[in-house]
C-alpha positions in Angstrom: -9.8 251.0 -50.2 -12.7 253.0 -51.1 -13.8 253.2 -54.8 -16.6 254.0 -57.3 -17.6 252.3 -59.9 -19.1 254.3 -62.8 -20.7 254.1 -65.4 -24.5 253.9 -67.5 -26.9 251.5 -66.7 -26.3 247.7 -67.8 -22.4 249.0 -68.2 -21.2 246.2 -66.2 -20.7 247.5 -62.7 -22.7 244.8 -60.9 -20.3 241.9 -62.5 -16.7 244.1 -62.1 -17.8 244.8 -58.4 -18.5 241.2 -57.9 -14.8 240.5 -59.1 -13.6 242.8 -57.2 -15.3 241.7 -54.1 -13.7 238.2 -54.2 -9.9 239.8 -55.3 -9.5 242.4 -52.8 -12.5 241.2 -50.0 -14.1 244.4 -50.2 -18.2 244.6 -49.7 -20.0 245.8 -52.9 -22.6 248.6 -51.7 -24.7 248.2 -54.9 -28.2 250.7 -54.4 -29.7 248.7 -57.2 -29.5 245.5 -54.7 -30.3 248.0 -52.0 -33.5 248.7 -54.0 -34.5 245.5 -54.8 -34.1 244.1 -52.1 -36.7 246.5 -50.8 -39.2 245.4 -53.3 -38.5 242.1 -52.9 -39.8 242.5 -49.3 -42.8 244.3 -50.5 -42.3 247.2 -48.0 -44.2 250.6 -48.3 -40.5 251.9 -49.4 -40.2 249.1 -51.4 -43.9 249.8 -53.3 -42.5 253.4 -53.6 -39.1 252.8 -54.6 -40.7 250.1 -57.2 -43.4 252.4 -58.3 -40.5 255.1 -59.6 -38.3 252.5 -61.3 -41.0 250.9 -63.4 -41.5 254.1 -64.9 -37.8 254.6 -65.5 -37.1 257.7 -62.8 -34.6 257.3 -60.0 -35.2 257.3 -56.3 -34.5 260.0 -54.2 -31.0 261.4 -52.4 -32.1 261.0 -49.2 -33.4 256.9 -49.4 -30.3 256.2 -51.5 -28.0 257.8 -48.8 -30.0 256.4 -45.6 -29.6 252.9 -47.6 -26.0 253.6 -47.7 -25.2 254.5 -44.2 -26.7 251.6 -42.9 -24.1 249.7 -44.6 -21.1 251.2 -43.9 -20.0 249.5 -41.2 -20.4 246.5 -42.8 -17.9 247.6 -45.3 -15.2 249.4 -43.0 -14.8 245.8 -41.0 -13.9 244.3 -44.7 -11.5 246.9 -45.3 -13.4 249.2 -47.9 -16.7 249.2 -50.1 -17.2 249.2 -53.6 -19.8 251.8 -54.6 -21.9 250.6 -57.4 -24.4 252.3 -58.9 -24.0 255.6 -56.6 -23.3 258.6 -56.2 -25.9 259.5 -59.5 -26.0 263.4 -58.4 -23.5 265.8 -57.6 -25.8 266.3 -54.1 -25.4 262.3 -53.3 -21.3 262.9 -54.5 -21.3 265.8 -51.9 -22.9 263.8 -49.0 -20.5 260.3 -49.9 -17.1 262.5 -49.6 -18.8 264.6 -46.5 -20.0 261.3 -44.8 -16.7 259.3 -45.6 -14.3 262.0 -44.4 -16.3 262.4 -41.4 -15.4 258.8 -41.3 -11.7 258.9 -42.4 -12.2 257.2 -44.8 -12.4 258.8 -48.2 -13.1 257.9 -52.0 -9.5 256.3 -53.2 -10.2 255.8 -57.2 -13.3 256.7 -59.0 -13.4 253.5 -62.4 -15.4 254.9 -65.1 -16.5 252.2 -67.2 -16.5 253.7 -70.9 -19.2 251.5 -73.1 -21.1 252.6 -76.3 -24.4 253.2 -75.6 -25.8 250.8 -78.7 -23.9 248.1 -77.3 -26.0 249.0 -73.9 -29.0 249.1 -75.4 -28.3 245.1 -76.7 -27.4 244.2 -73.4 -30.7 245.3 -71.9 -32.6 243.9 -74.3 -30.4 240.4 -73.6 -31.0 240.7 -70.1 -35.0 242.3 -70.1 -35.7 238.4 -72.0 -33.1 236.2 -69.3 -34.1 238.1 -65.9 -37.5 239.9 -66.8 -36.4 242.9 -64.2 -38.8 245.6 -64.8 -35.8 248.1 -64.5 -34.5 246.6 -67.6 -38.1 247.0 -69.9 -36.2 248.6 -72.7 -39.1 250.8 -73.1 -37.9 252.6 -69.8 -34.2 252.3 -70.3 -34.1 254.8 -73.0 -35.2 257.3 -69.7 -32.6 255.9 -67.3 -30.1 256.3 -69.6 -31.1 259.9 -70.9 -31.5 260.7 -66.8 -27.3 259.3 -66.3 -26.8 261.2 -69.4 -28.1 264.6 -67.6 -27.3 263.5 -64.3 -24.9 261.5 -63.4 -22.2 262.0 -66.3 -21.8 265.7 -65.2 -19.5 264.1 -62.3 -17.0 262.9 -64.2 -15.5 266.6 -64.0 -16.0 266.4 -60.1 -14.1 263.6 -59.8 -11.4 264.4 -62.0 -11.0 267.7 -60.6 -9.8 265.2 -57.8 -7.9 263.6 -58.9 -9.5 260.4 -58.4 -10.8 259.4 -61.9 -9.8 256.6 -64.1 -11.7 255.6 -67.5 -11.2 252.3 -68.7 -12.7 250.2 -71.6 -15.9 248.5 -70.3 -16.3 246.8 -73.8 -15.1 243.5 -74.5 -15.6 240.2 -72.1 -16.2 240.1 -68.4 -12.3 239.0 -68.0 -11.1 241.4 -70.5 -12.9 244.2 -68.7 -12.1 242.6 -65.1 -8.2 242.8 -66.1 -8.4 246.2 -67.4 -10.1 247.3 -63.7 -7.1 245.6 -61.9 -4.6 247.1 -64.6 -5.8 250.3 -63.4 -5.8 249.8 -59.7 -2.5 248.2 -59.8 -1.0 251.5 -61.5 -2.4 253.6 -58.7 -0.7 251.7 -56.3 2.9 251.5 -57.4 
């Protein structure tokens, strides 16, 4: 199974990927760990790639896709890949599907994670003071999320037109969230 999970920044993709790593042994392909983990290693990519977060803009197609080829393979000897926090363009939308059904293996469910944006704006703030990730300055997450709001939302349409997209309510705990996710999964399966 290949799915997506989508959604705003701080929306809670990172935790309902990690759940859904353990309960269905798929490998989370998060390009925010991606990304970090290239900072982290204080590669030139990584001084670039940090050098365009800090100020709240979004890395480009063609890093974010390289990133995610490289660890495909990974996630077709699980069994599937949870895509967190890509595609954020139509463009990177276009090259997953073309890459994947070159692979056989296409995009099963696309989980949109509904959440009100005040409540996001809380949780970056909660998590700015506990982790101190410069991605999450709240000064600069007002940008991201204006950037998902013009970029990334317009592929909701894309996906439904699919017939691949499910919404669910991303408010509420991590378990009441988590057991919505597998409500929805479990309905596309029987």
């Amino acid at each position: 199974m290949n799915l997506i999970l989508f959604g705003p920044p701080a929306a809670g993709k990172g935790t309902q990927a990690k759940r859904l790593v353990v309960a269905h042994n798929l490998v989370q392909l998060s390009t925010g760990d991606m990304l970090r983990a290239a900072i982290a290693a204080g590669s030139e990519l990584g001084q670039k790639v940090k050098s365009i977060l800090d100020i709240g803009g979004l890395v480009s197609d063609d890093i974010v896709i390289d990133l995610i080829k490289a660890n495909l393979p990974a996630a077709e000897a699980a069994g599937g890949a949870i895509f967190d926090g890509f595609p954020r363009t139509l463009a990177q939308a276009e090259a997953l599907d073309a890459i994947l059904i070159e692979r056989d293996a296409p995009i099963d469910v696309v989980v949109r994670l509904k959440v009100d944006e005040n409540a996001l704006i809380e949780r970056i703030e909660k998590r700015f003071a506990e982790q101190g990730r410069s991605d999450d300055n709240p000064a600069t997450y007002k940008d991201r999320l204006a950037t998902y709001n013009a970029q990334t939302a317009p592929l909701l349409p894309y996906y439904a037109a699919q017939g691949k997209l499910v919404e669910v309510d991303g408010m509420g705990s991590v378990e009441e969230v988590s057991a919505r996710v597998e409500a929805a999964l479990s309905a596309l399966v029987s």
